[in-house]
C-alpha positions in Angstrom: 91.7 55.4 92.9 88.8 52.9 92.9 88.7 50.4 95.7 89.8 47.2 95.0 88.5 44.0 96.3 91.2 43.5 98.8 90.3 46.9 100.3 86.7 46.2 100.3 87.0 43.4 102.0 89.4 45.1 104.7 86.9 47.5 105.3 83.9 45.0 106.1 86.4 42.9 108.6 87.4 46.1 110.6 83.8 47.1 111.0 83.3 44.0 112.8 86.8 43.4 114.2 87.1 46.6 116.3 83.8 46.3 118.8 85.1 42.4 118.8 88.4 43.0 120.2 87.1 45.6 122.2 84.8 43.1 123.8 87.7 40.7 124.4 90.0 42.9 126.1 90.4 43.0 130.1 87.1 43.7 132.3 88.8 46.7 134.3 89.6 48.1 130.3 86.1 47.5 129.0 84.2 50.4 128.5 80.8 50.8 130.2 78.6 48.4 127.0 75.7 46.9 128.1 74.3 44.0 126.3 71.3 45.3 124.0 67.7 43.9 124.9 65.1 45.4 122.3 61.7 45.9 122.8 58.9 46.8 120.3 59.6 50.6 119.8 63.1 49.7 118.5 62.7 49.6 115.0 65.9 49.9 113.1 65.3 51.8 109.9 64.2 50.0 106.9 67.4 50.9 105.3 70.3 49.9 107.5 73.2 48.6 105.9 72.1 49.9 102.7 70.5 53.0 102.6 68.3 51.5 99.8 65.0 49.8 100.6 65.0 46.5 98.9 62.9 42.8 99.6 66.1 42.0 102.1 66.4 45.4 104.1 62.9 45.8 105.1 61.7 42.1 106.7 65.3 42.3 108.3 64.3 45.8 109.7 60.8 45.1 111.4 62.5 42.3 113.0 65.2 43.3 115.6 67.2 40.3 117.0 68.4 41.0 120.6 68.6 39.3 124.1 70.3 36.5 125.5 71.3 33.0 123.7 71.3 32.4 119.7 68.5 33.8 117.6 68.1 32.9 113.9 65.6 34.9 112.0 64.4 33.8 108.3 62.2 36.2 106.0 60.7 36.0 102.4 60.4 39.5 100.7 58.9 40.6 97.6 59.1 44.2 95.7 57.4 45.8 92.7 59.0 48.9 91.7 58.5 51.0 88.3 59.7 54.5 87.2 60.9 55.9 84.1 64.0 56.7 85.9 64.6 60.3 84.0 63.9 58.2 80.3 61.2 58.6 78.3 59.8 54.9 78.9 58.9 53.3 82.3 61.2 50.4 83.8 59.5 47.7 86.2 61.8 45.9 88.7 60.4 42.7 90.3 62.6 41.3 93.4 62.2 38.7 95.5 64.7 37.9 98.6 65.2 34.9 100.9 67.4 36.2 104.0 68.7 34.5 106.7 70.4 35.9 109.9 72.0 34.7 113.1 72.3 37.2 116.1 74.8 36.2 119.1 74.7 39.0 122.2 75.6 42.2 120.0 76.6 40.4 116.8 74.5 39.8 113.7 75.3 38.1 110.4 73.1 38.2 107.8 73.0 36.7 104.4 70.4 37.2 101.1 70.3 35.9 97.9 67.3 37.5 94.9 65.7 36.7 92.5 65.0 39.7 90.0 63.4 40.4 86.6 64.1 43.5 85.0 62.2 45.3 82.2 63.8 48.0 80.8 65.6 50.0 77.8 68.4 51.1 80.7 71.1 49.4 82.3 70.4 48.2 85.6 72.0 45.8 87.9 71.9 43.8 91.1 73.3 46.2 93.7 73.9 45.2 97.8 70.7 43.3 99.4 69.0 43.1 96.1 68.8 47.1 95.6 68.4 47.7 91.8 71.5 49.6 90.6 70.7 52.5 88.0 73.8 52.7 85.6 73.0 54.4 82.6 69.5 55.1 80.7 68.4 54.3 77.0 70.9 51.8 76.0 69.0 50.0 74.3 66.6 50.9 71.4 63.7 48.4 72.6 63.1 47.4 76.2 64.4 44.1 77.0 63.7 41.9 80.1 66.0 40.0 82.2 65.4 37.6 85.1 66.8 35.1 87.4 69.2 35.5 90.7 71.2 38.3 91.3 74.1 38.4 93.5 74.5 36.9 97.3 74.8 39.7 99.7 76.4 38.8 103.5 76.2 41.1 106.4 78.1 41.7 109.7 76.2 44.0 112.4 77.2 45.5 115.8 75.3 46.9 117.9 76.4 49.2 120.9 74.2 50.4 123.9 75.8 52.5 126.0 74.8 51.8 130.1 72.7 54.7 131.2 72.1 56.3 127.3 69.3 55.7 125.2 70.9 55.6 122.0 72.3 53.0 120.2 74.6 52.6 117.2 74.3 49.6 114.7 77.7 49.8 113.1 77.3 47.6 109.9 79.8 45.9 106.9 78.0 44.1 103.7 79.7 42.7 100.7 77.8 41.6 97.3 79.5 38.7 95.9 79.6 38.4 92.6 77.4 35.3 92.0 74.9 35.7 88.8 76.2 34.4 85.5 77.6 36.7 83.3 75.2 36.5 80.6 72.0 37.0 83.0 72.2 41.0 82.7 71.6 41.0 86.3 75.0 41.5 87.6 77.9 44.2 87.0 80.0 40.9 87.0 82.3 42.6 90.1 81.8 42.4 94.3 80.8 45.6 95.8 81.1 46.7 99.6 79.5 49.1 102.1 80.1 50.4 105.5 77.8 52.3 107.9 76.3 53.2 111.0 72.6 53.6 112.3 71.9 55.2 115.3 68.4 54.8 117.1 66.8 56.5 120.1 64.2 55.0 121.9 61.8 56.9 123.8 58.9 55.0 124.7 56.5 54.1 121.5 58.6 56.1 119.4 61.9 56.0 117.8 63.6 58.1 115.9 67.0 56.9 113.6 69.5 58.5 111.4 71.2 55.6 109.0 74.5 56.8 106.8 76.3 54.2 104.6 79.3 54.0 102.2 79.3 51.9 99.0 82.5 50.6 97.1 80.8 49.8 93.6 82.9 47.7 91.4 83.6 49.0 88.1 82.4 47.3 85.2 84.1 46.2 81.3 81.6 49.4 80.4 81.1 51.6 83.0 83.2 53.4 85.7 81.3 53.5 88.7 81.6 56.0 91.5 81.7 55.2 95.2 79.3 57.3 97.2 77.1 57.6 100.2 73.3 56.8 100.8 71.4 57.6 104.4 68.2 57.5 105.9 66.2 59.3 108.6 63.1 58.8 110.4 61.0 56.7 112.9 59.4 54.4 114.0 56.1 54.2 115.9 55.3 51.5 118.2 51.0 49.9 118.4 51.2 47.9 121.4 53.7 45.0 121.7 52.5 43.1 117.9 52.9 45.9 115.7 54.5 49.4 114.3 54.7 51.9 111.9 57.6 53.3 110.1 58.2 56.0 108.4 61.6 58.0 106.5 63.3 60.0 104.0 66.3 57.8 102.2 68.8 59.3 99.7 71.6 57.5 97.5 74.0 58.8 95.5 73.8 58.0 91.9 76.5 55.5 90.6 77.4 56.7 87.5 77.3 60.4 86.2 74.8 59.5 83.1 71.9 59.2 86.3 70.7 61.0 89.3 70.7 60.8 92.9 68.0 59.2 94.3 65.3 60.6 96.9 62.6 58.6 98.4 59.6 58.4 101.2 59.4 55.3 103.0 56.0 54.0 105.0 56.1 50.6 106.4 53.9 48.7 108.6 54.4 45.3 110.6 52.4 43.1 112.4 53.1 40.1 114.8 50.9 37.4 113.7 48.9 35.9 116.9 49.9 33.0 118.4 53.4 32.5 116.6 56.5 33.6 115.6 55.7 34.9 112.5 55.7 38.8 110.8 54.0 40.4 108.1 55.5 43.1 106.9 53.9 45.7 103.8 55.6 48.9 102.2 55.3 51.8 100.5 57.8 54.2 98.9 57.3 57.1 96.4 60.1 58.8 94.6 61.4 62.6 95.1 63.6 62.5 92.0 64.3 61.6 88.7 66.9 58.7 90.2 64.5 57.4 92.3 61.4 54.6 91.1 57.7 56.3 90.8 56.6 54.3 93.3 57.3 51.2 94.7 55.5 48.7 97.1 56.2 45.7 98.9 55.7 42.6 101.4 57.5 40.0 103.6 56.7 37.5 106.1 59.6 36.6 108.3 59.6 33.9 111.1 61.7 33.7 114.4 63.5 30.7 115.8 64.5 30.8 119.3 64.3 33.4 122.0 63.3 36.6 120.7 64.9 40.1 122.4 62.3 42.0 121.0 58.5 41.3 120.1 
């Protein structure tokens, strides 16, 4: 049976509720949870939370959010992606995303809202931190293009570092809210939902993660869609304190059965601007399959406020 919005909803709460309660509970019943303190070879892959790079996803990535006190991290992101998505004409996808997050000890909360325009002769929609959502190809006879805001995604994030191991787990609930008009053809006109987990490992100036997420797509008056997972694997490579390289494989399932999965190569770079608390971030991706765009590429610029944990 399809997930329902109550459900969806449940699910995002008790990713975040369950490392919350265990948190509050009695010192002498706490288990051995150190509070995390990133450094530059921490990447989190481009793709946590989603699986899916997208203008949100990557800025939010190159910037990990750690230490002591309040931080409150703001980013800009832009993406250009074009494929013909197994059809026999090309579809361009332009996104844009402002993102805001606020991290407190192990917690993050993160919120994003896109702008898109769409060209193409297929259905595609909004999907969780702006990803473009594939639904079904050639329905219509000429291409048609589309544009304005898509759908506000919010976030929950919590990371665990375990005292005396080097990995650590990012468990992670998001929710896209149904907020673009009806008419806009940006939006299935229903909430989706995902849960997953990244887990990182980092050894010196390089860091290798494994990301695996669940999405609850909402059905729409059309289409059926079907729930499925997405991942990611990879690393990241530290250059000094100011900047990195990353670099991964991502995957999603397709969301209806008229499309195909999608397979993908990631490259990213980021670099601390001198003297501030500002990023720029630029990415790559190329596509593996027919579900996947051609090739896509990107940038951000993101700015700190407040202590930072990491770089």
């Amino acid at each position: 049976m399809k997930i329902n919005v109550l459900h969806g909803a449940a699910s995002l709460a008790a990713v975040i509720a369950v490392p919350a309660f265990a948190q509050d509970r009695p010192s002498n019943d706490r288990p051995a949870w150190q509070k995390v303190s990133l450094d530059a070879g921490s990447a989190i892959s481009p793709s946590s939370a989603t699986a899916t790079v997208s203008a949100s996803s990557v800025p939010q990535a190159m910037e990990r959010l750690g230490g002591d006190g309040t931080n409150v991290d703001l980013s800009l992101g832009t993406l250009y992606a074009a494929g013909k998505f197994g059809t026999n004409s090309t579809t361009t996808i332009w996104s844009s995303a402002l993102s805001a997050r606020v991290h407190v000890d192990n917690l993050t909360l993160s919120a994003s809202l896109p702008w898109m325009q769409i060209r193409s002769r297929s259905t595609v929609f909004t999907g969780i931190d702006a990803t473009p959502v594939l639904i079904a190809p050639n329905t219509s006879a000429a291409k048609r293009t589309v544009e304005g805001f898509g759908d506000l995604t919010l976030g929950a994030a919590y990371t665990i570092a375990p005292a005396g191991s080097p990995v650590e787990v990012e468990l992670s609930g998001r929710a896209k809210i149904n907020t673009a008009s009806a008419s806009s053809g940006l939006s299935s006109g229903a909430n989706d939902y995902a849960v997953g987990a990244d887990v990182s490992v980092p050894l010196g100036s390089v860091t290798p993660f494994a990301s695996f997420t669940y999405r609850f797509l909402g059905d729409t008056n059309a289409f059926a869609l079907r729930d499925g997972p997405a991942a990611s694997t990879g690393a990241s490579f530290s250059l000094g304190h100011e900047a990195f390289l990353v670099a991964s494989y991502h995957y999603s399932s397709a969301a209806t059965r008229q499309v195909s999965a999608a397979h993908e190569l990631f490259a990213g770079a980021s670099q601390r601007i001198a003297g501030t608390q500002m990023r720029l971030t630029g990415f790559v991706t190329t596509g593996l399959s027919r579900g996947a765009a051609a090739l896509s590429a990107g940038a951000a610029l993101s700015v700190g406020l407040g202590p930072r944990g990491g770089m």
